[in-house]
N, CA, C and O of each residue as an XYZ file, in Angstrom:
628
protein
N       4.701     -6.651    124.522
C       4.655     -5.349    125.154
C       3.467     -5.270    126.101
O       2.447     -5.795    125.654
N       3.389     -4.808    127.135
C       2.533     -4.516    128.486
C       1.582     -3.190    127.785
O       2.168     -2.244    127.259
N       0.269     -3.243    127.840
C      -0.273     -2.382    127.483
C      -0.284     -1.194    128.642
O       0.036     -1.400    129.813
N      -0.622     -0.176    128.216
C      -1.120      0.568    129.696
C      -2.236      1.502    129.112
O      -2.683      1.681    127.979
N      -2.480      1.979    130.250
C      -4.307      2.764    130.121
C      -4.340      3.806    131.020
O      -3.873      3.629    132.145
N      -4.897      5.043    130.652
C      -5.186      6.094    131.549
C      -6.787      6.680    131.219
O      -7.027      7.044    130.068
N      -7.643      6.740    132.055
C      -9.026      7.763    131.877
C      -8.684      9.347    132.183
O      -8.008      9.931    133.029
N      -9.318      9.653    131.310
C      -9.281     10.933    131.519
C     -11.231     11.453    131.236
O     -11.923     10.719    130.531
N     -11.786     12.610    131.820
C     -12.840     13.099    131.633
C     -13.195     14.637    131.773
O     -12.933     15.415    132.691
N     -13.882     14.838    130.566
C     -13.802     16.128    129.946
C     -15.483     16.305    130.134
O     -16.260     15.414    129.792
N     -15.936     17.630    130.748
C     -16.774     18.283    131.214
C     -17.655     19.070    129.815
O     -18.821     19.460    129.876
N     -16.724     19.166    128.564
C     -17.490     20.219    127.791
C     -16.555     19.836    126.875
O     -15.521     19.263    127.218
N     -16.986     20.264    125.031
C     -16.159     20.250    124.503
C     -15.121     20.828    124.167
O     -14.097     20.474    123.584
N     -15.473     21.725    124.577
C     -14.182     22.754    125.364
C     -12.840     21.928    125.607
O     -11.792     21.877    124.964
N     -13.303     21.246    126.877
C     -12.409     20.675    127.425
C     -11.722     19.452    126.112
O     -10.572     19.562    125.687
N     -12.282     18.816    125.841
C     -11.646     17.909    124.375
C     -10.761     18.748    123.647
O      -9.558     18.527    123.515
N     -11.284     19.562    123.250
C     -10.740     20.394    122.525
C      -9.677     20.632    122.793
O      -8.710     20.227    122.149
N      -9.607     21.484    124.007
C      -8.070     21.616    124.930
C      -7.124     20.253    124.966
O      -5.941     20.505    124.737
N      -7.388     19.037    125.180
C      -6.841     18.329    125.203
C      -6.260     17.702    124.071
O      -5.156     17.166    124.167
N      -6.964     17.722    122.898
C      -7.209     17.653    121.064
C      -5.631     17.966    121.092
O      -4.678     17.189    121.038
N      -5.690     19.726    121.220
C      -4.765     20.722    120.898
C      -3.024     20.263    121.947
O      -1.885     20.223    121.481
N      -3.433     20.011    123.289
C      -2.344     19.656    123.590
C      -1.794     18.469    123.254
O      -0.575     18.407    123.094
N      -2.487     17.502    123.116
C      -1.783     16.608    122.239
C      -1.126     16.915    120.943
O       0.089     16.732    120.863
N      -1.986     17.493    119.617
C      -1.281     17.734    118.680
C       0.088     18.107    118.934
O       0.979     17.334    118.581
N       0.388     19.287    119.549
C       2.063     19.914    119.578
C       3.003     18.582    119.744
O       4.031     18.667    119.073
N       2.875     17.400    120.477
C       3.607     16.086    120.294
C       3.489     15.152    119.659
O       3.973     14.041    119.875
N       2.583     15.616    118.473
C       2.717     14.544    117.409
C       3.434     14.871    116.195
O       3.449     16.041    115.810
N       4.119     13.820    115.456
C       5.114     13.429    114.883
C       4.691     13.154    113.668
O       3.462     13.078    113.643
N       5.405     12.899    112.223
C       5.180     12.094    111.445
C       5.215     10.319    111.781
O       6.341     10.004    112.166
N       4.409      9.327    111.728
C       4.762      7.746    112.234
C       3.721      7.848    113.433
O       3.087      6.806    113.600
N       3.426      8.856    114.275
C       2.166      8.965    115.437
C       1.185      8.395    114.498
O       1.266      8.705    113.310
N       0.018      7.374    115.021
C      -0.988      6.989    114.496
C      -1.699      7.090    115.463
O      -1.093      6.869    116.511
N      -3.174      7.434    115.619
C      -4.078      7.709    116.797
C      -5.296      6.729    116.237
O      -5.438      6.348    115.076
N      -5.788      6.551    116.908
C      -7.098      5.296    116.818
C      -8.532      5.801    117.706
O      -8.858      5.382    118.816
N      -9.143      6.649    117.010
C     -10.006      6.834    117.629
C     -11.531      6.082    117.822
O     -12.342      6.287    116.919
N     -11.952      5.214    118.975
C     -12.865      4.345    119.155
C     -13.842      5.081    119.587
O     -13.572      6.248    119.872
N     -15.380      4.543    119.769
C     -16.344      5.389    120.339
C     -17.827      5.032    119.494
O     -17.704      4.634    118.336
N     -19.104      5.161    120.023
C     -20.050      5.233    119.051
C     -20.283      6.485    118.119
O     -19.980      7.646    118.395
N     -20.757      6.120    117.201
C     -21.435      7.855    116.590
C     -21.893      8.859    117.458
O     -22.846      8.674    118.216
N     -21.236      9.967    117.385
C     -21.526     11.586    118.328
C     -20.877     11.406    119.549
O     -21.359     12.059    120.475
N     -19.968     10.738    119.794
C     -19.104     10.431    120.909
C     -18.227     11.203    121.519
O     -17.758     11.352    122.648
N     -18.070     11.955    119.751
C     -16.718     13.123    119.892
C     -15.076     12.961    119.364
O     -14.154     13.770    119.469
N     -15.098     11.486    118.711
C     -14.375     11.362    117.472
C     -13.695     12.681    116.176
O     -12.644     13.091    115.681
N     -14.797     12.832    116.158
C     -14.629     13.718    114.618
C     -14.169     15.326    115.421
O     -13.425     16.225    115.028
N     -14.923     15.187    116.583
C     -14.569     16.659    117.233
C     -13.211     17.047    118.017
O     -12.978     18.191    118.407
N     -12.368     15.976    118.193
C     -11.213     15.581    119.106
C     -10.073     16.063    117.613
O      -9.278     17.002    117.657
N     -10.294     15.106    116.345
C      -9.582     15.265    115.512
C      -9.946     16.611    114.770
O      -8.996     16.988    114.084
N     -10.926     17.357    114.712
C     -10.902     18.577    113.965
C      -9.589     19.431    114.752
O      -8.550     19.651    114.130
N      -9.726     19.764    115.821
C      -9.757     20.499    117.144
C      -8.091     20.173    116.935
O      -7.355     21.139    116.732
N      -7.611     19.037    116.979
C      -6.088     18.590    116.922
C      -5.513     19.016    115.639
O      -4.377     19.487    115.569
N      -6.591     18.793    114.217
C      -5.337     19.049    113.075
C      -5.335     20.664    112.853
O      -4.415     21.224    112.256
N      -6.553     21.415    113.438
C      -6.537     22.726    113.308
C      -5.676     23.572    114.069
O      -5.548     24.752    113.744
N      -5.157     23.158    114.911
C      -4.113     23.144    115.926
C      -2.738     23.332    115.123
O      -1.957     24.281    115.052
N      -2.748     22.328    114.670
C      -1.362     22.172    113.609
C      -1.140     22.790    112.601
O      -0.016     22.867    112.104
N      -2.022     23.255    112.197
C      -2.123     24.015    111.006
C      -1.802     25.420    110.807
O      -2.575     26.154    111.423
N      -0.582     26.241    109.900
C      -0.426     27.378    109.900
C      -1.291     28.527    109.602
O      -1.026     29.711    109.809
N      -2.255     28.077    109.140
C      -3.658     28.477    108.972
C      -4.652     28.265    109.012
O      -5.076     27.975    107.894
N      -5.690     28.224    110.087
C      -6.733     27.222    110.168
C      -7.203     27.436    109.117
O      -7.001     28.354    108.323
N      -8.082     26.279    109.068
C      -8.945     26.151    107.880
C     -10.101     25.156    107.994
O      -9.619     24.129    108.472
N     -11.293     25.011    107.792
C     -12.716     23.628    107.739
C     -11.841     22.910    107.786
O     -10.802     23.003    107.131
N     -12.201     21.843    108.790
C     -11.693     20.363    108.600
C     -13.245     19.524    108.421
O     -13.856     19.218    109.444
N     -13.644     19.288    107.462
C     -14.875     18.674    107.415
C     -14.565     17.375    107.969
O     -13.396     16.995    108.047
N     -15.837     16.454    108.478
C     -15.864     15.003    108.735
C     -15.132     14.175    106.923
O     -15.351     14.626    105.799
N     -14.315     12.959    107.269
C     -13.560     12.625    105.898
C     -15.224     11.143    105.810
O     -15.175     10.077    105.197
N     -16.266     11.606    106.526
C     -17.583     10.565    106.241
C     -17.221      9.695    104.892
O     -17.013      8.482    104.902
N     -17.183     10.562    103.701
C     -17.624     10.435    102.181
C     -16.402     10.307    101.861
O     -16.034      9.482    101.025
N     -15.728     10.987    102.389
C     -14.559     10.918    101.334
C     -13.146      9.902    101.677
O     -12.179      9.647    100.959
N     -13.469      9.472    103.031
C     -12.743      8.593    103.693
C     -11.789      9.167    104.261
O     -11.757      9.323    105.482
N     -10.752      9.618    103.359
C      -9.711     10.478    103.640
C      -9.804     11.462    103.682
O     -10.806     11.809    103.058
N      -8.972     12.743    104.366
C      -8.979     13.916    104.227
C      -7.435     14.120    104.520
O      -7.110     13.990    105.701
N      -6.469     14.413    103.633
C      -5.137     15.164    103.748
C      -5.118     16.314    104.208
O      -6.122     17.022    104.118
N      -3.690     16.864    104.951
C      -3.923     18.355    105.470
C      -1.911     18.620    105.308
O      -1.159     17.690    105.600
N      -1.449     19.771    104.898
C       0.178     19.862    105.109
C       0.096     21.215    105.954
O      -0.400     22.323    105.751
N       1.007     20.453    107.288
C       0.979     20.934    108.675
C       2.491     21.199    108.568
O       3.197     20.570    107.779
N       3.030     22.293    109.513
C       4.019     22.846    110.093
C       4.704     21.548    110.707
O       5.920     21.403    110.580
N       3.741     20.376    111.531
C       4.550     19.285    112.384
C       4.736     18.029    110.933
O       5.488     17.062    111.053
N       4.177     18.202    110.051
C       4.072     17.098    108.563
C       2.854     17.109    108.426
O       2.030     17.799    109.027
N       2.689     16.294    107.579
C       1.208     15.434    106.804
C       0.222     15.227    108.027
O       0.660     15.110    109.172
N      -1.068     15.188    107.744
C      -2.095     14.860    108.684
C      -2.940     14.351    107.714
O      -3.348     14.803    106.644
N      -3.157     13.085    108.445
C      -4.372     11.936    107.512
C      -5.337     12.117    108.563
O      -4.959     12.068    109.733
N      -6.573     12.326    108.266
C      -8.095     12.318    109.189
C      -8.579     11.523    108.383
O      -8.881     11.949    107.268
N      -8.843      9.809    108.795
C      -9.520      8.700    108.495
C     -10.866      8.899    109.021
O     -11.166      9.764    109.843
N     -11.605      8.107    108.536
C     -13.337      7.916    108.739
C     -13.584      6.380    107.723
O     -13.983      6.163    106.579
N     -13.142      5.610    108.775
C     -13.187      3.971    108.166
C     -14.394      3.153    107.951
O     -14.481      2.046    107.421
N     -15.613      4.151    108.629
C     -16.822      3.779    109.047
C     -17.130      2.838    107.896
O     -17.026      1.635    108.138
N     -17.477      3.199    106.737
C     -18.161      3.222    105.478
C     -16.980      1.747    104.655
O     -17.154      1.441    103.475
N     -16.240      1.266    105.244
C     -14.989      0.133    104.863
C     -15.976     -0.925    105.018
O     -16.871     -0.960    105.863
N     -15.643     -2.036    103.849
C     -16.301     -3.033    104.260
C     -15.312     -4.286    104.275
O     -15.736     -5.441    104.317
N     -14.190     -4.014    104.243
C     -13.288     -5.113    103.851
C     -11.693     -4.093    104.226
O     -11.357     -3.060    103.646
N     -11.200     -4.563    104.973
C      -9.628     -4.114    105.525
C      -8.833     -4.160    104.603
O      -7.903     -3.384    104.822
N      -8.713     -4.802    103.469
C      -8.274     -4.811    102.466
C      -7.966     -3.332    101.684
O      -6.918     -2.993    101.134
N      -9.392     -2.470    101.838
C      -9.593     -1.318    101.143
C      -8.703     -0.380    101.956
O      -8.338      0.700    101.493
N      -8.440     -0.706    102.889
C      -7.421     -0.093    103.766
C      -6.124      0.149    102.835
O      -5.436      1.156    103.002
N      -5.933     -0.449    102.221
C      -4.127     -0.391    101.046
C      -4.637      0.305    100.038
O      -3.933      1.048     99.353
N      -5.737      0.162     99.869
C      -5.937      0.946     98.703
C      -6.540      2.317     98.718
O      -7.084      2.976     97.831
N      -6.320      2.527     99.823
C      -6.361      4.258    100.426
C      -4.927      4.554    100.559
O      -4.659      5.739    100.358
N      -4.002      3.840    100.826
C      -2.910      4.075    101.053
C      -2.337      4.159    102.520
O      -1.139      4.294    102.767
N      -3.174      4.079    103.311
C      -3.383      4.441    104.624
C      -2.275      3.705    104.972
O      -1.353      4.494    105.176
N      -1.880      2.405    105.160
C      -0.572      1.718    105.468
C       0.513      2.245    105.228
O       1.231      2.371    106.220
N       1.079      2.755    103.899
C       2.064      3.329    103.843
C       1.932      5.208    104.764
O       2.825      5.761    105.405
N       0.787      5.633    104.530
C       1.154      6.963    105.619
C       1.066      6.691    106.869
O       0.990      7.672    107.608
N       1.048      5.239    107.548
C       1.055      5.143    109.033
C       2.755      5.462    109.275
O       3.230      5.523    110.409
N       3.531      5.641    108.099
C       5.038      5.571    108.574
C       5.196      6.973    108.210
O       6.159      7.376    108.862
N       4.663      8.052    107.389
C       5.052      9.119    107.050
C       4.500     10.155    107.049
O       4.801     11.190    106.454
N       3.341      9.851    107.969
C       2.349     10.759    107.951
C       1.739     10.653    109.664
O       2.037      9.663    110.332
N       0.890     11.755    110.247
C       0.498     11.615    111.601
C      -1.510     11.393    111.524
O      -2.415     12.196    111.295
N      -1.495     10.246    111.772
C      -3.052      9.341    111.474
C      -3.881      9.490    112.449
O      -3.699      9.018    113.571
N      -4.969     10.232    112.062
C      -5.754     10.178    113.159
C      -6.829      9.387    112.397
O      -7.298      9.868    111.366
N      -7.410      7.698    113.049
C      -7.859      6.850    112.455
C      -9.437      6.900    112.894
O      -9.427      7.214    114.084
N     -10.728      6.735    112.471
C     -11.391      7.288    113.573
C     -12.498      5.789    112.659
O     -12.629      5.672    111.441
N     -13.261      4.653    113.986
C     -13.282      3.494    113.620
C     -12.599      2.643    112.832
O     -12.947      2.296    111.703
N     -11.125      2.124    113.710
C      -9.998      1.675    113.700
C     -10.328      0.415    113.516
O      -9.595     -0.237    112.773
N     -11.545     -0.276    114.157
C     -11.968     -1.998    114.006
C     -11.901     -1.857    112.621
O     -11.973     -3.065    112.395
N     -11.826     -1.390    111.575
C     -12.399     -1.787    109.982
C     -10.651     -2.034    109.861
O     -10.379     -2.874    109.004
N      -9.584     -1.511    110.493
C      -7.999     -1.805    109.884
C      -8.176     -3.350    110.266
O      -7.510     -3.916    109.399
N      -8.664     -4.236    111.018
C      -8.399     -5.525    111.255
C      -7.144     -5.877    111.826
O      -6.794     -5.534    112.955
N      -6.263     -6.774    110.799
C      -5.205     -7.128    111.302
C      -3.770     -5.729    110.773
O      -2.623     -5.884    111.193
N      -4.043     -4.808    110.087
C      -3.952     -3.890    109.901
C      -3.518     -2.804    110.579
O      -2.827     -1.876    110.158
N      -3.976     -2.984    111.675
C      -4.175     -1.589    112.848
C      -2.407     -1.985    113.110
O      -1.754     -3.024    113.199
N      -2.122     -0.531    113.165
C      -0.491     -0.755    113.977
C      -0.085     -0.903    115.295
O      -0.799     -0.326    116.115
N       0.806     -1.479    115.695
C       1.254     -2.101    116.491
C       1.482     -0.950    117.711
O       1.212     -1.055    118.908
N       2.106      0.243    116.939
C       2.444      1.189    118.305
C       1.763      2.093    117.889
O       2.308      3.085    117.404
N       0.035      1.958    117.992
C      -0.680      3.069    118.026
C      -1.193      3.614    119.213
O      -1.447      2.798    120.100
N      -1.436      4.973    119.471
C      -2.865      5.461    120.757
C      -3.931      4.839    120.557
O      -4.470      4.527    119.495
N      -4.209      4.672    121.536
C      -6.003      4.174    121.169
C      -6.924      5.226    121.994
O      -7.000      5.033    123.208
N      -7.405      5.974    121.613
C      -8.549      6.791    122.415
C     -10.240      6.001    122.901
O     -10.912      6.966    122.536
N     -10.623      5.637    123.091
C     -11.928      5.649    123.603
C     -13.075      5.863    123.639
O     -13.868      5.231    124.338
N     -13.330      6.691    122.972
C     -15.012      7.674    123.663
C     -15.875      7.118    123.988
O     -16.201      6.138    123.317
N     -16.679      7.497    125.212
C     -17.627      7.523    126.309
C     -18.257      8.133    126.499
O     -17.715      9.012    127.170
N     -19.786      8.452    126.269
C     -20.773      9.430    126.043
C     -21.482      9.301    127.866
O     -21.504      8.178    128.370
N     -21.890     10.249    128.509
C     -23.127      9.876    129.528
C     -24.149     10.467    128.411
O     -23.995     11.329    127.546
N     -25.375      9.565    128.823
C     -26.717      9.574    128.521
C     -27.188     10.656    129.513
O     -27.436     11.678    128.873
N     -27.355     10.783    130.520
C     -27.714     12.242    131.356
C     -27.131     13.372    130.831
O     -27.898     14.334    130.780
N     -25.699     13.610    130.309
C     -25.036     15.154    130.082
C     -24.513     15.163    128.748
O     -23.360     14.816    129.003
N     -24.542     15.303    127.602
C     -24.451     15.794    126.421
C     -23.181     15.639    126.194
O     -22.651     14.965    125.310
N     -22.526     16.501    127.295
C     -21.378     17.330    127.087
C     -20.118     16.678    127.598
O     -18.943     17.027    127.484
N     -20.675     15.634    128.196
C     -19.587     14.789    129.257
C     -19.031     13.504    128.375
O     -19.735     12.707    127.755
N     -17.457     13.504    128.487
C     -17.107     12.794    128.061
C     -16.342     12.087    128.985
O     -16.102     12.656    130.050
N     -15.814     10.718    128.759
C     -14.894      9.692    129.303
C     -14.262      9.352    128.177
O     -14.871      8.889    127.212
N     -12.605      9.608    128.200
C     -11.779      9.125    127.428
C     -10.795      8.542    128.252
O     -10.137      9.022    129.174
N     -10.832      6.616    127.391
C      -9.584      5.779    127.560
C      -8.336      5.890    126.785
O      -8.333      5.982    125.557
N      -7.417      5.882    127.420
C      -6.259      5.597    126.174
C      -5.877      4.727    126.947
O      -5.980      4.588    128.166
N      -5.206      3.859    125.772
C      -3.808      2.658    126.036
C      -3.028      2.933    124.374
O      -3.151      3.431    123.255
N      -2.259      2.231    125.216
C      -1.156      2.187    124.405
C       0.107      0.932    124.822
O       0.314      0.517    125.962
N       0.711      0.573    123.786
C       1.999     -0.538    123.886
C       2.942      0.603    123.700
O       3.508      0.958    124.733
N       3.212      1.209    122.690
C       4.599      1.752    122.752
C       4.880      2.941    124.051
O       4.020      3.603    124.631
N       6.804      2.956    124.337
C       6.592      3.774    125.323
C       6.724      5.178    125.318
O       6.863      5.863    126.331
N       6.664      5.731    123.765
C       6.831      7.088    123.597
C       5.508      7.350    123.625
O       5.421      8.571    123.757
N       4.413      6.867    123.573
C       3.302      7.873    124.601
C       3.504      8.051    125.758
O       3.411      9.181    126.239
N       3.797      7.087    126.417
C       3.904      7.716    127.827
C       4.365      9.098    127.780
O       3.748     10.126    128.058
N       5.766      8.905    127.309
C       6.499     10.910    127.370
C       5.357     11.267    126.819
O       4.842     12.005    127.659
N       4.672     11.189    125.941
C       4.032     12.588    124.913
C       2.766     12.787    126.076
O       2.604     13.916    126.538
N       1.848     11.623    126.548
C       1.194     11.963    127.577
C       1.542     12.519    128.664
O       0.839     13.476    128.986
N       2.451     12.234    129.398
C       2.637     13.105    130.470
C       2.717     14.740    130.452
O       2.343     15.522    131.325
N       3.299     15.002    129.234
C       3.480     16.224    128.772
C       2.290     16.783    128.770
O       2.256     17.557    129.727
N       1.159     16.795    128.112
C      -0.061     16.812    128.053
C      -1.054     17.018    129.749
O      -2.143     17.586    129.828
N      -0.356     16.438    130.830
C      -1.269     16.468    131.817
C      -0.664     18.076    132.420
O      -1.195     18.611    133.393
């Protein structure tokens, strides 16, 4: 499969946010998202912003730091908010269960390098890109192999 890639850049978190949210409405149960980036990048703030979105009632979405996982039951299905940081072995990946909800559940994976050989095949991959001059400024990559992002992205612009 031909990968493809789009930048996108967000002024405030505002703007993430907005984008968080329009994505959510096209995600699915089997959507897996991969969120890359250093610490304070805007990871954890992309996925709050998206599952609160989905949700018939907002509610805290804390960072899943400690707890790895964090479950949520959404109007669109299941929402897994990963935090793989703290993994020391991909292995521990099955024993979260995380493999089997990449098919039944909508994954937002956030330090995706710890899935290894693991990581799925037709996931998003997000990016994050901090400037050192502006706080607030972000640069987000996506790619992707499969071609039902494309539809769900375009929708989104």
């Amino acid at each position: 499969m031909t990968q493809t890639a789009r930048s996108l850049t967000f002024k405030s978190p505002e703007d993430t946010a907005v984008f968080a949210r329009q994505l959510g409405t096209y995600l699915r149960p089997g959507d897996v998202v991969l969120l890359e980036g250093p610490i304070g990048s805007g990871k954890t703030h992309f996925a709050r912003n998206l599952i609160q979105s989905l949700m018939a009632e907002p509610e805290d979405v804390p960072s899943p730091t400690f707890t790895l996982v964090q479950a949520y039951d959404t109007p669109s299905g299941e929402i897994w908010h990963c935090d793989l940081y703290r993994l020391s072995a991909a292995e521990e990946v099955d024993e979260l269960g995380l493999t089997d909800a990449f098919d039944t559940a909508i994954c937002l994976v956030e330090w995706p390098d710890k899935l290894g050989p693991l990581a799925p095949q037709g996931a998003l991959t997000l990016t994050f890109e901090t400037d050192p001059n502006n706080i607030d400024f972000r640069r987000v990559t996506l790619s992707w192999t499969a071609p039902k992002w494309a539809e769900k992205l375009e929708r989104t612009a």
